[in-house]
C-alpha positions in Angstrom: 0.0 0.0 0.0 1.5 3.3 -1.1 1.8 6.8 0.7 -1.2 7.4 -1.3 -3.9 5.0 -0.4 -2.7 5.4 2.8 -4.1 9.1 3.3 -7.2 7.9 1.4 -8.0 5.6 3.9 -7.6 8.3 6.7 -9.6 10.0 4.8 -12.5 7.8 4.2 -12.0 6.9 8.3 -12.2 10.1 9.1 -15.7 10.6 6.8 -16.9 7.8 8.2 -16.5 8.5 11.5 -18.2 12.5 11.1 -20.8 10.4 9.6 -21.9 8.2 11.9 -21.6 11.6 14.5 -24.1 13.3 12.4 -26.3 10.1 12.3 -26.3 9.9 16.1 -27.2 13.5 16.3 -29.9 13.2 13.9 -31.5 10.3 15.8 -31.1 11.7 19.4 -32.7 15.3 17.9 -35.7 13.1 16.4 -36.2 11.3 19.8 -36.7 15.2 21.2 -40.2 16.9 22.5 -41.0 20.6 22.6 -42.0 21.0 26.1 -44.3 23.6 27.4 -42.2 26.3 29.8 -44.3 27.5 32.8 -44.4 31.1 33.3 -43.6 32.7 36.9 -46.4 35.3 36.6 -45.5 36.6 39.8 -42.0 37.6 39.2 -42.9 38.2 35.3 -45.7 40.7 36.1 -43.5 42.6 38.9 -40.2 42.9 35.7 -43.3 44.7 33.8 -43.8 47.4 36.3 -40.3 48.6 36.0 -40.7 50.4 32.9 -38.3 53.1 31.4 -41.6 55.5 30.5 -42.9 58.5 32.6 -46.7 58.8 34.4 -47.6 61.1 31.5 -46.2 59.2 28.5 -48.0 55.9 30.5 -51.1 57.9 30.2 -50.3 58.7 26.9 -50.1 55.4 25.9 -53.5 54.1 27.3 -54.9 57.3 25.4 -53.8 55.8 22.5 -56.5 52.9 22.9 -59.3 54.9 23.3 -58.1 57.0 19.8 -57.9 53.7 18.0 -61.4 52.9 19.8 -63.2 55.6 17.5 -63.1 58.0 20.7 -64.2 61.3 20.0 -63.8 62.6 23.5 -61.4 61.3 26.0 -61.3 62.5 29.8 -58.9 62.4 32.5 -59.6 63.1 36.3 -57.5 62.8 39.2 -58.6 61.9 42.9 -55.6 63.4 45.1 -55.2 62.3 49.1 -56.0 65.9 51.2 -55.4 66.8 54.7 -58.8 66.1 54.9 -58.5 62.6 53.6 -55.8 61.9 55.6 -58.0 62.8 58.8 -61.0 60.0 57.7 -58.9 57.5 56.5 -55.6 55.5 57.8 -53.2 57.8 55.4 -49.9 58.7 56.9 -49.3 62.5 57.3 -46.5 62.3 54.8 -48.4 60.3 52.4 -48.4 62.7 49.2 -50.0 62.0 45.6 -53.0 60.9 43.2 -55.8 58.3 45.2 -56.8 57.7 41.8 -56.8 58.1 38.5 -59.7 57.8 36.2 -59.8 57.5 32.2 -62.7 57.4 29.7 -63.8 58.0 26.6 -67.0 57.0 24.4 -65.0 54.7 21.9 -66.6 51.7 20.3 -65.9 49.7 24.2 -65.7 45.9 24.6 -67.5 43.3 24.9 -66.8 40.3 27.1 -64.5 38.2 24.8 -62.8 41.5 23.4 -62.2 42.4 26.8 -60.3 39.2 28.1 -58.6 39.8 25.4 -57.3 43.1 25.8 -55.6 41.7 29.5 -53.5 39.3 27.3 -49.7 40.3 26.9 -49.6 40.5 23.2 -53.5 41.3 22.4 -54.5 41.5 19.3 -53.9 45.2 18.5 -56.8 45.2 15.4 -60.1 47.1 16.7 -61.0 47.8 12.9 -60.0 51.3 13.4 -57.9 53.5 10.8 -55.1 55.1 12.8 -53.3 52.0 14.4 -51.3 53.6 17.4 -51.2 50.8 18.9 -48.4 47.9 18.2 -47.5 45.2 20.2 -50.8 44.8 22.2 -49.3 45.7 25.7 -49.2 49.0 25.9 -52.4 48.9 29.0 -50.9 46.1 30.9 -47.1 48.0 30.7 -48.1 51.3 31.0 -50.2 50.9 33.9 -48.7 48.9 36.0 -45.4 51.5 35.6 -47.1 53.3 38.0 -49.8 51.5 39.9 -50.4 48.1 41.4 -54.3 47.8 40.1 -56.8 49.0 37.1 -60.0 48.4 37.0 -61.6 48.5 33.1 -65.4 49.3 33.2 -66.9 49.1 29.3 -69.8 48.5 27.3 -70.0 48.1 23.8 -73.5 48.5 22.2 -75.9 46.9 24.2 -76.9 47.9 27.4 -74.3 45.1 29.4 -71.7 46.9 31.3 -68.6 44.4 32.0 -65.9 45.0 34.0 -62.0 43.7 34.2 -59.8 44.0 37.5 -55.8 43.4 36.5 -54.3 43.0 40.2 -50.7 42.6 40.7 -50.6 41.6 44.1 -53.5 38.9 43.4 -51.5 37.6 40.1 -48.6 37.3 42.8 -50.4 35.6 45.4 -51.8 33.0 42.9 -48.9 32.8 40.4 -50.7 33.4 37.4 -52.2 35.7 35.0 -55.7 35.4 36.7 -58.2 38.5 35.9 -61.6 38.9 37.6 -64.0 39.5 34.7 -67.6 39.9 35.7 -71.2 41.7 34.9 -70.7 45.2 36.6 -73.0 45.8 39.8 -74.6 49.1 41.0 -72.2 50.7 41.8 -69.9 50.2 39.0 -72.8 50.7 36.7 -73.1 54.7 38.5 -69.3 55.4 38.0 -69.5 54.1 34.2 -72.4 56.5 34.0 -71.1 59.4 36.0 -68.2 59.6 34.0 -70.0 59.4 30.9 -71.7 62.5 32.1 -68.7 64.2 33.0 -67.6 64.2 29.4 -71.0 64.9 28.1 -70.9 68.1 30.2 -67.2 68.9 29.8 -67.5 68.3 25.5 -69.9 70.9 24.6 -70.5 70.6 21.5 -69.8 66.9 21.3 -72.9 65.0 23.1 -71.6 61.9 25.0 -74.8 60.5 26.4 -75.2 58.1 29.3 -76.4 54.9 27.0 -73.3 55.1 24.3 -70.6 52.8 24.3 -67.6 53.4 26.0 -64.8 52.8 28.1 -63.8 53.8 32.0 -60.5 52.8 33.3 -59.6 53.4 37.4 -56.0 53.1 38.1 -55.7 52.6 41.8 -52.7 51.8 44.7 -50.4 54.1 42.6 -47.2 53.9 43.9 -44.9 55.1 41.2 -46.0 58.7 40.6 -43.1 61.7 41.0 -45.7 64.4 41.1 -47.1 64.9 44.4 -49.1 67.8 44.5 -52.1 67.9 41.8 -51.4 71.4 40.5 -47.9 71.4 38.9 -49.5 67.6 37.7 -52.0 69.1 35.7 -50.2 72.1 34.7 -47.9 69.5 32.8 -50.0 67.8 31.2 -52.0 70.6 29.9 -49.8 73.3 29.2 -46.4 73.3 27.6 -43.0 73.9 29.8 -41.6 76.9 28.7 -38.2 75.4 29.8 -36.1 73.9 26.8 -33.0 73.6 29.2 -33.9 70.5 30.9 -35.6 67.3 29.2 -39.5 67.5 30.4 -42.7 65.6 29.1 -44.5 66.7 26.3 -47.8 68.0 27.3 -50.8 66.4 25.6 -51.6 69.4 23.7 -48.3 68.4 22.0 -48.4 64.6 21.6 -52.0 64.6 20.1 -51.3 67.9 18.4 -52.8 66.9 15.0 -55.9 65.0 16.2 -56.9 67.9 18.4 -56.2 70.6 15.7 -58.6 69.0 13.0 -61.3 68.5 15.8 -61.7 64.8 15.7 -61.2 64.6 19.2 -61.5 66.4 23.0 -59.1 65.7 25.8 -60.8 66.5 28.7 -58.5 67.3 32.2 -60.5 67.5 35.2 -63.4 68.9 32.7 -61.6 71.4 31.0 -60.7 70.7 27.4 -57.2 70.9 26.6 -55.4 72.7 23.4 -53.2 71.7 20.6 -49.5 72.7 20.8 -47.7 72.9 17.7 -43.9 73.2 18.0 -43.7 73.5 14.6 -46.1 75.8 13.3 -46.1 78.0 16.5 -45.3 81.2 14.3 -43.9 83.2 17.5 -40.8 80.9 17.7 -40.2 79.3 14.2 -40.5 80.2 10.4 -41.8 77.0 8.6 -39.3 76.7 5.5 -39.6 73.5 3.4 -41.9 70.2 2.8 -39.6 67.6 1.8 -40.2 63.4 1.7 -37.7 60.4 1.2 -39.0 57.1 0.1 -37.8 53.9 1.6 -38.8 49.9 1.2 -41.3 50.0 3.6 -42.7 53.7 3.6 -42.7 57.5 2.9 -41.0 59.3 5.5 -42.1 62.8 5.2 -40.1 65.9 6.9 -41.7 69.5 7.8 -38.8 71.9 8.5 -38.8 75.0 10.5 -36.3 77.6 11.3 -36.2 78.8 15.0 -36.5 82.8 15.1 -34.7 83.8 17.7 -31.3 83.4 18.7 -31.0 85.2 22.1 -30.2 83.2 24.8 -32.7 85.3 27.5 -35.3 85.3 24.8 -35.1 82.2 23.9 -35.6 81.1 27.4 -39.3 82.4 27.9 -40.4 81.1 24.6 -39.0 77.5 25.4 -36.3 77.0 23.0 -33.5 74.7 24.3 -31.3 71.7 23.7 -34.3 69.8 24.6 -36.5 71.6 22.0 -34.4 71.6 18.6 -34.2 68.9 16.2 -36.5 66.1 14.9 -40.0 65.6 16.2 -41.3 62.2 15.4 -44.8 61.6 14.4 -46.2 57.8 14.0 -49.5 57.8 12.6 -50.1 61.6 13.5 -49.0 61.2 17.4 -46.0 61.9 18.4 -43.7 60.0 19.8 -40.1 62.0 20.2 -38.7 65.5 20.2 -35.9 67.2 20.2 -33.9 64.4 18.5 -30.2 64.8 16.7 -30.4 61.1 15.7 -26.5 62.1 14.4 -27.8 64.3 11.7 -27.8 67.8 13.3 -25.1 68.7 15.8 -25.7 68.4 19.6 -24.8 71.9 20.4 -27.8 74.2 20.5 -25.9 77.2 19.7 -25.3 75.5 16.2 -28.5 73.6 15.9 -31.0 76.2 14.7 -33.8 73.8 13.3 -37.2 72.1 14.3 -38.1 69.2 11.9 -41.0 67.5 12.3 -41.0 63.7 10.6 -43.8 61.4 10.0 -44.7 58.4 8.9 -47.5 55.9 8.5 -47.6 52.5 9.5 -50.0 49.4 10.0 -49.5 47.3 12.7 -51.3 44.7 11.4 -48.5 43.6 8.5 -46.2 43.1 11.4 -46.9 39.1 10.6 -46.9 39.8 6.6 -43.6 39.4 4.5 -44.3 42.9 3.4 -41.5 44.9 6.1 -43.6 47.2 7.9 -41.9 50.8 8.5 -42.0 50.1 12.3 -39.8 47.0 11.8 -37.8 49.1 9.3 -37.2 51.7 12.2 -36.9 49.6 14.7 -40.0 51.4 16.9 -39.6 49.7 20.3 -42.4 48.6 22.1 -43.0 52.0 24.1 -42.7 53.7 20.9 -40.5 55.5 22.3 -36.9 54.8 20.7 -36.4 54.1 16.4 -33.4 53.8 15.0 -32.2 54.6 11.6 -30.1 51.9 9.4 -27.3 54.0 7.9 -29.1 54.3 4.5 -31.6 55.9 5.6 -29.6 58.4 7.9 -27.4 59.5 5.3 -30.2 60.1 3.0 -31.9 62.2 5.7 -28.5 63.6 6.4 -28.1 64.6 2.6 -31.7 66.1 2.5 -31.2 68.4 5.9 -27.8 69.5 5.9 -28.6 72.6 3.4 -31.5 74.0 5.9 -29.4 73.1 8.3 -26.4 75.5 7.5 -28.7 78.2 6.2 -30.5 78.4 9.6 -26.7 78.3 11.1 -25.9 81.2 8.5 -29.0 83.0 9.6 -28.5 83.0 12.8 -24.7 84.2 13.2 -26.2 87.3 10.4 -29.0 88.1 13.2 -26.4 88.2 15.9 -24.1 90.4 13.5 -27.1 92.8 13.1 -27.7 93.3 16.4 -24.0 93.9 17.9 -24.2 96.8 15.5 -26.5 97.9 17.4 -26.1 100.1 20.6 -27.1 98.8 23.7 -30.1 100.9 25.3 -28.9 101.6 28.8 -30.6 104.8 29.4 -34.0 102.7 31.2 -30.7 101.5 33.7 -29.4 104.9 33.8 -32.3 106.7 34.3 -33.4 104.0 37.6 -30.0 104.1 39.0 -30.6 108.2 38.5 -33.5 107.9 40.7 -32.9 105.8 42.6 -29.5 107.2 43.9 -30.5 108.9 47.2 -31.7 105.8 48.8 -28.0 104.1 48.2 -26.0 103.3 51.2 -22.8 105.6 51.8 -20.1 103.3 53.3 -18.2 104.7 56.0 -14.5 103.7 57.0 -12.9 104.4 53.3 -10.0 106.6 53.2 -10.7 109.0 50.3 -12.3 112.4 51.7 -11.4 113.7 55.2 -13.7 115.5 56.9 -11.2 116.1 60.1 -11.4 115.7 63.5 -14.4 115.3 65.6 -14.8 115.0 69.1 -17.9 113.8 70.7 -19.4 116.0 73.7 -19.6 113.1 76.1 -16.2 111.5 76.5 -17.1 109.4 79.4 -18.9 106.2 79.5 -19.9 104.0 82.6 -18.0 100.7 82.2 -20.1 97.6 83.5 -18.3 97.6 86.8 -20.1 101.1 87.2 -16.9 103.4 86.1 -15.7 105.3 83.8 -13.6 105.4 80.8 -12.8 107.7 78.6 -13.3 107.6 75.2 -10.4 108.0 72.6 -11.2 110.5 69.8 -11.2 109.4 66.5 -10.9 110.5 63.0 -14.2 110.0 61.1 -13.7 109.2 58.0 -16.4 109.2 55.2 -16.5 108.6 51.8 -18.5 110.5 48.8 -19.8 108.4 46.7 -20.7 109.2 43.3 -24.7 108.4 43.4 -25.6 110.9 40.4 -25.8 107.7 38.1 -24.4 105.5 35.6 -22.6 105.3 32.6 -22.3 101.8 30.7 -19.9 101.5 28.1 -20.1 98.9 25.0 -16.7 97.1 24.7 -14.8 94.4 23.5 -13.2 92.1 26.0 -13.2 88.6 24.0 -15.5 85.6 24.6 -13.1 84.2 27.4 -13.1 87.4 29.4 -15.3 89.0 31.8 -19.0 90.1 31.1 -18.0 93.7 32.1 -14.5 95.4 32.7 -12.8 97.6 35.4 -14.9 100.5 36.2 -13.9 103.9 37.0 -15.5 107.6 37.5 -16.9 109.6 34.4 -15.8 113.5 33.9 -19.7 113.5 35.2 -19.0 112.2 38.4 -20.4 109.0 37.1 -19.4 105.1 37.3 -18.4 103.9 34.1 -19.0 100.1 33.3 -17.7 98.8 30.3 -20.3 96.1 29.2 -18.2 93.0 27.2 -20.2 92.8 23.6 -18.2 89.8 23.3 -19.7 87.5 25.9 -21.7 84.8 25.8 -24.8 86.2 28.2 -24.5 89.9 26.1 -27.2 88.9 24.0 -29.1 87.8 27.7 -28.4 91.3 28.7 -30.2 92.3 25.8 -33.1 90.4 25.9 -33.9 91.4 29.9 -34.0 95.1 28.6 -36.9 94.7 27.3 -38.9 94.0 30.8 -40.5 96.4 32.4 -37.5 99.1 30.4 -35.2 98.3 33.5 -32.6 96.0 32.7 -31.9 93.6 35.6 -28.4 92.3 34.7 -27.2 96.7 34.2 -28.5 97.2 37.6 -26.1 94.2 38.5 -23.5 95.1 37.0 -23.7 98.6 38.2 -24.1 97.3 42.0 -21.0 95.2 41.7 -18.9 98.0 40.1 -20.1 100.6 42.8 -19.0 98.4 45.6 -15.4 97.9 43.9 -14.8 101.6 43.3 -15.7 102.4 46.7 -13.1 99.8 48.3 -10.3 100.3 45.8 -8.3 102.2 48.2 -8.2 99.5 50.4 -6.9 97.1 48.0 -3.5 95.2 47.5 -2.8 93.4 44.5 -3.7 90.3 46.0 -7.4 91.7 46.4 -7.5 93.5 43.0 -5.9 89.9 41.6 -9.1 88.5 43.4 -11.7 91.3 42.1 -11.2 90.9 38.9 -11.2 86.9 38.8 -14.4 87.5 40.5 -15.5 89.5 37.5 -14.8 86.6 35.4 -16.3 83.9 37.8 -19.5 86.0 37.5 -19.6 86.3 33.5 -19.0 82.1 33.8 -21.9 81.3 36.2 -24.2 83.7 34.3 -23.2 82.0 30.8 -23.8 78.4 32.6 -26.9 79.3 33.7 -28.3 80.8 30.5 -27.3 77.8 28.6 
């Protein structure tokens, strides 16, 4: 046998013997069973409450059932725990937040089977409605157990049979599985159905509810997860718009359901009062719309409304709400919004270069998540908050390609606007003019050596010591110092970005202190803005009350203190431009 046959025959060993493994294999994996694995409901349903979502965008979510219901009116109302609570029941003093929160609306409701099904994780997100805001059919079970332990879901759905579903955690717990308590509703649940049915009957208007129409009431009680504790700034959130763009906040739900509240197809009723739409991108006062523009991908249209922020000034744009948090994309999924203020790596991060809202939208059916046709949530990866998408790079440098142009002519725009206005002179006459009158009430400070008035002796020399002598009293040299209170005189100057926000003052040939005002730094523009309340600029009167106080001590100073002066006119111009970013 030659060298050759040899290694054939290791070969064919060798093919023989992964053979016969993969035979083996094939027989033990046809000798397997799928087996069925048991669910801890307990610990399953506890993972569910810890959520990454927020009260409001919960609420939010839930609202999003009663849109895809065919709601035409939806209400909220809170129950908080008072002092006066407290007294009739066994709540502790510090015990702080909502006793209950109640939603309704008039949708199409449920019936018995529709209603154990909407308790399943994974329901069956197809009411046969058009607008399909819902996904993954757990968006009641998640959302409200984020922030309570219990719901209770009243509904009736055509006929006069009012049914009722109660989702407990603790009782899942207790019994280790996903057990609901559905049953006919008794007399009492049959008033609250009807009571809140009313509400929004009363609260609508023009929209007539009527106590024997379908609908839904949901009652989420034990809430134990809720950061607002005082009803008030609750309510004020949800209603109105933070005019705060410096820190991330909720949307209000003006904003989120923007569209379907601006085209009238439905009320959102809070505590009775009917709240409005809030457009961040058609709100005239702050942005100038500039361009309709659409890309088209595999699985949809993506279209883009672009707006150019107005305003650049840092004080400014602080009362009208424009911040980090408020620039960039605004996601819309099926007309509600889902995100703001987004880069998504196509604009830059800073705000001072990022001078654009763009609202996108897109379309999409839930119910071809099971087709082979690639639904556009799938394409963007919509998690199952809707909360989060994410773009494949395709798609981002497309959008990229399409937005960079607005992008640096708003940039462009901006830095001209800024341009014309440092052209401009500073009013400081409405400072002057307060400081003017306001001069005679300003403290003199004694002690300074700059004016000697001489020698003064007091008549009575003598003073009884405790011990019931005397002691005599040492003259002394008062010394007292003029201070120039005519006014003010505030100089524009350049100092550089990095220095101070204003300079070393000094007396005017008016008898005046001169403040030179750095054009330069970042909170200038700040100083700008606040001149126009009330014609008395805050941050002048500042400035001038600082550079008063160092004028008047400067004889005092070494270079050690001076050193420290002026590096406290620096830490000042820091803090301020902190704060105003």
């Amino acid at each position: 046998m030659d060298s050759k046959e040899k290694v054939q025959n290791v070969l064919t060993g060798v093919e023989t013997e992964v053979f016969a493994e993969k035979a083996c294999l094939t027989k033990s994996v046809s000798k397997s069973e799928m087996v069925i694995v048991p669910t801890n409901a307990g610990n399953f349903v506890e993972a569910l409450r810890y959520s990454t979502t927020t009260p409001i965008m919960a609420i939010a979510d839930i609202i999003d059932n009663s849109v895809d219901a065919g709601a035409s009116v939806i209400g909220l109302t809170t129950d908080w725990i008072t002092a006066e609570k407290k007294k009739k029941t066994n709540y502790a003093q510090d015990d702080k937040g909502p006793l209950k929160i109640i939603l309704s609306d008039n949708g199409c409701g449920m019936d018995k089977d529709r209603l154990i099904e909407a308790f399943k994780l994974g329901a069956d997100s197809n009411k046969g409605s058009v607008s399909y805001l819902g996904c993954f059919g757990i968006g009641l079970k998640q959302s409200a157990l984020s922030f309570c332990r219990k719901f209770i879901v009243i509904t009736r759905n055509g006929g006069k049979q009012i049914w009722v579903g109660v989702y407990s955690v603790d009782h899942i717990k207790s019994v280790n599985r996903f057990e609901v308590d559905i049953h006919k509703a008794d007399a009492l649940e049959e008033r609250i159905f009807t009571e809140e049915l009313e509400k929004m009957d009363k609260g609508a208007k023009d929209i007539k509810v009527g106590t024997n129409s379908s609908g839904t009431v949901i009652i989420f009680e034990d809430i134990d997860n809720f950061v607002w504790k005082n009803e008030k700034s609750f309510i004020d959130r949800v209603k109105t718009p933070v005019m705060d763009g410096s820190r991330e906040h909720d949307p209000c739900f003006g904003e989120i359901f923007r569209t379907f509240i601006s085209d009238e197809s439905i009320r959102i009723l809070i505590n009775g009062e009917i709240i409005k739409a809030n457009d961040p991108i058609r709100d005239f006062k702050t942005v100038c719309p500039v361009a309709e523009e659409k890309i088209l991908t595999d699985s949809g249209t993506l279209y883009f409304s672009i707006a150019e922020l107005k305003t650049s000034g840092i004080g400014e744009s602080g009362r009208l709400g424009i911040g980090y948090y408020t620039r960039g994309f605004y996601v819309m999924r099926n007309d509600r919004q889902i995100m703001r203020g987004k880069t998504f790596g196509v604009l830059p991060q800073r705000q001072s270069i990022n001078n654009l809202r763009i609202e996108m939208r897109f379309s999409s059916n839930s119910k071809n998540l099971k087709s082979e046709i690639k639904d556009i949530d799938q394409f963007l990866k919509v998690s199952n908050n809707k909360s989060q998408i994410t773009f494949d790079e395709e798609v981002k440098n497309k959008i990229k390609t399409l937005i960079t142009p607005y992008h640096k002519r708003a940039f462009a725009n901006k830095l001209k606007k800024i341009k014309d206005r440092d052209e401009k002179e500073l009013d400081t006459k409405p400072a002057e003019d307060k400081i003017a009158r306001t001069a005679h009430r300003q403290k003199k400070i004694k002690g300074m050596v700059k004016e000697t008035r001489g020698q003064r002796v007091k008549k009575n020399t003598k003073k009884k010591d405790v011990l019931g002598g005397t002691k005599n009293r040492v003259p002394k040299k008062i010394q007292q110092v003029r201070v120039a209170n005519e006014g003010a005189e505030f100089i524009i100057v350049k100092i550089g970005k990095i220095g101070p926000l204003f300079g070393d003052p000094y007396m005017t040939n008016q008898n005046k202190i001169g403040v030179p005002v750095n054009r330069e730094h970042p909170c200038f523009e700040f100083i700008c803005a606040a001149g126009e309340i009330d014609n008395e600029n805050p941050m002048l009167l500042l400035m001038y009350a600082l550079a008063r106080e160092e004028i008047m001590a400067n004889d005092q100073y070494n270079d050690a203190t001076c050193a420290a002066i002026e590096q406290f006119r620096y830490d000042v111009g820091k803090c301020l431009a902190i704060a105003m970013s």
